[in-house]
N, C-alpha and C positions, 0 to 999 in steps of 0.2 A: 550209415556206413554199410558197406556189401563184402561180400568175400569172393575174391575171385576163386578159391580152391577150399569151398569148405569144410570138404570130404578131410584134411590134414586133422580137422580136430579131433577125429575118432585115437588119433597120437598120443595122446593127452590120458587114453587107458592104459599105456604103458608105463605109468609113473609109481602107479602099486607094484607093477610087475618089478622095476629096475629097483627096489627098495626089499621085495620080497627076495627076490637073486642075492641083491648084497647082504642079507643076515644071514642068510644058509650060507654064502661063501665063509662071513665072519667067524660063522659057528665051528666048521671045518678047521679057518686055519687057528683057531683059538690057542693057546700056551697059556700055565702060568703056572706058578707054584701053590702046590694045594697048601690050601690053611684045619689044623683041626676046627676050627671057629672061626666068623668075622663078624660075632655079634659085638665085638667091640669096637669095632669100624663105624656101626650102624649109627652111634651117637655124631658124629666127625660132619659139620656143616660141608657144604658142597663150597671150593672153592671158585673164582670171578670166571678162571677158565672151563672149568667143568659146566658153569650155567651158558656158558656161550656156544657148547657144543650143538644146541638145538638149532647157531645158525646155520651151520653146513647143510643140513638136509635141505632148510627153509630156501637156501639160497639155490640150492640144486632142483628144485620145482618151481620156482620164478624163475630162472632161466629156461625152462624147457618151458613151462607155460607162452611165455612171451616169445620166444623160439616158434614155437606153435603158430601160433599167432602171425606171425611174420608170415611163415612157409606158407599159410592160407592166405594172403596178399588181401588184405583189409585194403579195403579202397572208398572214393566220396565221390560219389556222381550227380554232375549238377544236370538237373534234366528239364527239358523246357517239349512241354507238350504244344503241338501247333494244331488247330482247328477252323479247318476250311470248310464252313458252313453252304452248302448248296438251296435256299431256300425257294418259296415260292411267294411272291408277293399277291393279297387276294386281298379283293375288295368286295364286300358284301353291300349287295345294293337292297334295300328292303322300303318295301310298300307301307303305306302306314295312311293310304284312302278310309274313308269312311266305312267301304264296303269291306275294311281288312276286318272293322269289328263283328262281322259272323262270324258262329261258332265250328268249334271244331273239335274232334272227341279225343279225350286225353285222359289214358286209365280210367276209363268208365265217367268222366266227368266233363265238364264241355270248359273251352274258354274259346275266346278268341282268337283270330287266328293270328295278328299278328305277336299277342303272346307266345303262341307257341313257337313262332319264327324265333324270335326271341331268345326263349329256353331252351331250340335246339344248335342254336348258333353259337350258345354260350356254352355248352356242352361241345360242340363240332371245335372250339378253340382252344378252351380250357382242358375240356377231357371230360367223359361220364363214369371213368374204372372200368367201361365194359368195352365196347363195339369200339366207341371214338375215345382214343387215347389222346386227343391235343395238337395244337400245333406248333409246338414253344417255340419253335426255329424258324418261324413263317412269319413274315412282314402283314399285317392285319390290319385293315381300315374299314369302315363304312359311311353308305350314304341312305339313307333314308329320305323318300318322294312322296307328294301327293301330289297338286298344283306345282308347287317347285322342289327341284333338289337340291339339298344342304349335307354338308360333310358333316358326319356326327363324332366320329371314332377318327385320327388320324394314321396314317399308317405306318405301324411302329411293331419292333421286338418285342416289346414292354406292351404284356396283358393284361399285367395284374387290375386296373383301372375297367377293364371293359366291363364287369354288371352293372358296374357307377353310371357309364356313359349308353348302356343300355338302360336303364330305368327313364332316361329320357326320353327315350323315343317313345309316344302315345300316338295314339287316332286325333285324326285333323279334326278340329272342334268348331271351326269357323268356316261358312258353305264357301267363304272367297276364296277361301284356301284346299277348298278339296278338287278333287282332281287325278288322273294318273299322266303321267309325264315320263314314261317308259324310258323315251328316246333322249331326252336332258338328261334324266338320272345316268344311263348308262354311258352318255359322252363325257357326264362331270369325273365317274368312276374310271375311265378310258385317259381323260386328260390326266388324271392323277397316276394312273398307273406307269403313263409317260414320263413322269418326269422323275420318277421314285429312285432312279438310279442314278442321281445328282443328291438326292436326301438321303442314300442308305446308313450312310457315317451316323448323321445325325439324328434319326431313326429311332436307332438303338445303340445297345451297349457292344455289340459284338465284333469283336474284328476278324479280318478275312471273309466277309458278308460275298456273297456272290447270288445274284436273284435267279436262279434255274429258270425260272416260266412266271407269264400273270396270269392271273384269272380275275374273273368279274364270275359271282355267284346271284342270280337276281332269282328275288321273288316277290311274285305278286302276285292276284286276283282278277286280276280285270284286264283293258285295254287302254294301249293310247288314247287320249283325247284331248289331250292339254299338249302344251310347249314348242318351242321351235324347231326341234329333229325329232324325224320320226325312229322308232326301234330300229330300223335297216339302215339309215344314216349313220347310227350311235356304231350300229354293227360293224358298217364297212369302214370306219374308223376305227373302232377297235383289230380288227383284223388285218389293216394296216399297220400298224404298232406292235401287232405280235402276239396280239391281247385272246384268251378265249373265254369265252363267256357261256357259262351252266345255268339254264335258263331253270326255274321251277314253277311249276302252276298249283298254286294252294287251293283245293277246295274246287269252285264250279258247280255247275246248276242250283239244285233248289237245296237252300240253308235256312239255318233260323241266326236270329237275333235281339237279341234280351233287349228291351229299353225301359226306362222308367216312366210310369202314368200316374195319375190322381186314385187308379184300380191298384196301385202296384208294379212289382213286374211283372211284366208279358213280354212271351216270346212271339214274334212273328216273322213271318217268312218273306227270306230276300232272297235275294236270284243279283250273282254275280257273273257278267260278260266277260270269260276268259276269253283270250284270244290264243288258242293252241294252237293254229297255221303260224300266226307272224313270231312266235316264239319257237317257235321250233326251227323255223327261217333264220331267226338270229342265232341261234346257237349254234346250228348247219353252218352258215356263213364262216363262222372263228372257227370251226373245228370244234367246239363244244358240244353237246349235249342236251335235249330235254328231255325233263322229268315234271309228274305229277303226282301231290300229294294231297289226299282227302282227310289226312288224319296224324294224328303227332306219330304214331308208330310209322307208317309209309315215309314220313319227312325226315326223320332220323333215316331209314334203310338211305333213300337219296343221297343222305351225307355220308354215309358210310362210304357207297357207291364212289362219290366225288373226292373221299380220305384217301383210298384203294387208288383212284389213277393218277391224283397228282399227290408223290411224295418227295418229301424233303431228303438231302442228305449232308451225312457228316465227313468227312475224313479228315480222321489226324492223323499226324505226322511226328513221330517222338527223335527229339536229338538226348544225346547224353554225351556229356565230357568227364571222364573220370579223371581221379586223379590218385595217383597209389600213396598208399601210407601204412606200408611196413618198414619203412625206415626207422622210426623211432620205436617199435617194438624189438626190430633186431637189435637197437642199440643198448635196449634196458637187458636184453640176454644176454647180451657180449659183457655189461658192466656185472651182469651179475654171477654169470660164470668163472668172470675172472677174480671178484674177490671171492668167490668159491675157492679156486686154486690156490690166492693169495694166503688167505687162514687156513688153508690146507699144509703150507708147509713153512707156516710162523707160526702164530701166535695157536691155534688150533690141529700142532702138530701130534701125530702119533708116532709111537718107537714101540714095539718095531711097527 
């Protein structure tokens, strides 16, 4: 319940005053015949009418209370909040070649780099409390490639699932299967992005969905060599469709890479073949962007970088239908004022 005029209840301190007024008038017009004594009086039980005199007053402050009450227009507003979500639908394309298992430096410590792709993407979605606050409102899928590309993550509202479906993604353990495949990963991420606007319903939970923009986020280490479309095929299909695509280069030249021996581990040195011309080309092509990153802090700046240009939005829209109800307050004042009057000049009469 709201008040349309709540300023009325300040009214409500005039209830001492109108009570205060009326004993000083009483006092004034008082009469009666003096007594030398009424300690004989004092014994004498209060009679049925005497005890009822307390309802006059009581009766004359529930009426003005509820009086009150009314003149401030008490009212019920049914209100329906509307949210027209403007989101972005992104497809994170991630490398997961052999060559992703070089290391990479992370608060003084090294891991992997597709770890760290990992830990930063899950941070760039979910939120870290700092730089990258999340993308709750954003459509989120992935595909991770080496030889071929497979959908890992579908693209959905609903995040809460994504470390789960990250913990899956590992380095290719099988040489049939390693590979980079640049151009199928980012056609399989292009086809999916296509047709998202047929799944948004089902998606997610949200209604009034509206997909602002796509993007495709890829990273990787190395170059095409595998699959049937190359990076620029994948591109000029993406770019037809609408699609832009944030290329990022992990790492480059000379790395190390821990393996296990009969000595232990040893770290030795690999050397991974970025290809920075054709990824810069592909991202040129869609209107996107490259970036490169040698180390988790640089990788996080990039997403920051990529949070800052494509942002989501909200607008709502509030209806309210009110509906008044001071009616039944004025009615408790009218009923109570009037037996006010009533035992004012019956049963609760004064003379003079």
């Amino acid at each position: 319940m709201m008040f349309q005029n709540p300023y009325a209840f300040f009214l409500l301190l005039g209830i001492p005053l109108i009570f205060i007024l009326k004993l000083k008038i009483k006092k004034k017009e008082s009469t009666g015949i003096p007594f030398p004594s009424v300690s004989l009086a004092q014994g004498i039980p209060k009679s049925f009418r005497q005890r009822l005199e307390i309802l006059k007053p009581l009766l004359l402050i529930l009426a003005i209370i509820f009086l009150v009450i009314a003149i401030a227009r008490p009212r019920y507003g049914i209100e329906e909040l509307k949210d027209i979500n403007k989101g972005i639908a992104i497809e994170m394309v991630v490398d997961r070649s052999g060559s992703m298992g070089a290391e990479i430096q992370y608060g003084g410590n090294s891991i992997n780099r597709l770890d760290a792709v990992k830990s930063v993407f899950s941070s760039f979605i979910l939120g870290d409390g700092k730089d990258l606050k999340g993308r709750p409102d954003d459509l989120v899928g992935m595909i991770s490639f080496a030889r071929y590309a497979d959908t890992v993550y579908p693209l959905s509202l609903s995040h809460n699932t994504l470390n789960s479906f990250l913990q899956e993604v590992t380095l290719v353990n099988n040489k049939n299967e390693d590979g980079t495949a640049i151009g199928d990963a980012l056609s399989l991420a292009a086809a999916r992005l296509k047709t998202v606007n047929k799944n948004t319903t089902s998606a997610g939970s949200k209604n009034n969905y509206t997909i602002k923009s796509k993007i495709i986020i890829l990273l990787t280490d190395g170059q095409n060599n595998w699959g049937k479309r190359s990076p620029i095929q994948a591109a000029q299909l993406a770019k037809d469709w609408g699609i832009k695509i944030y290329a990022i280069g992990i790492g480059g030249g000379n790395s190390w890479v821990t393996i296990n021996t009969i000595m232990g581990k040893q770290r030795i040195p690999t050397r991974s073949d970025l290809d920075v011309d054709t990824l810069t080309k592909v991202a040129k092509l869609t209107g996107g962007s490259y970036f490169s990153a040698d180390n988790v802090k640089n990788l996080k700046a990039v997403y920051t970088k990529i949070n800052k240009l494509e942002k989501s939005e909200i607008e709502s829209v509030k209806y309210v239908d009110y509906k008044e109800a001071f009616s039944p307050f004025a009615l408790l004042a009218l009923i109570f004022i009037s037996m006010y009057i009533i035992f004012s000049i019956t049963l609760l009469r004064r003379i003079p």
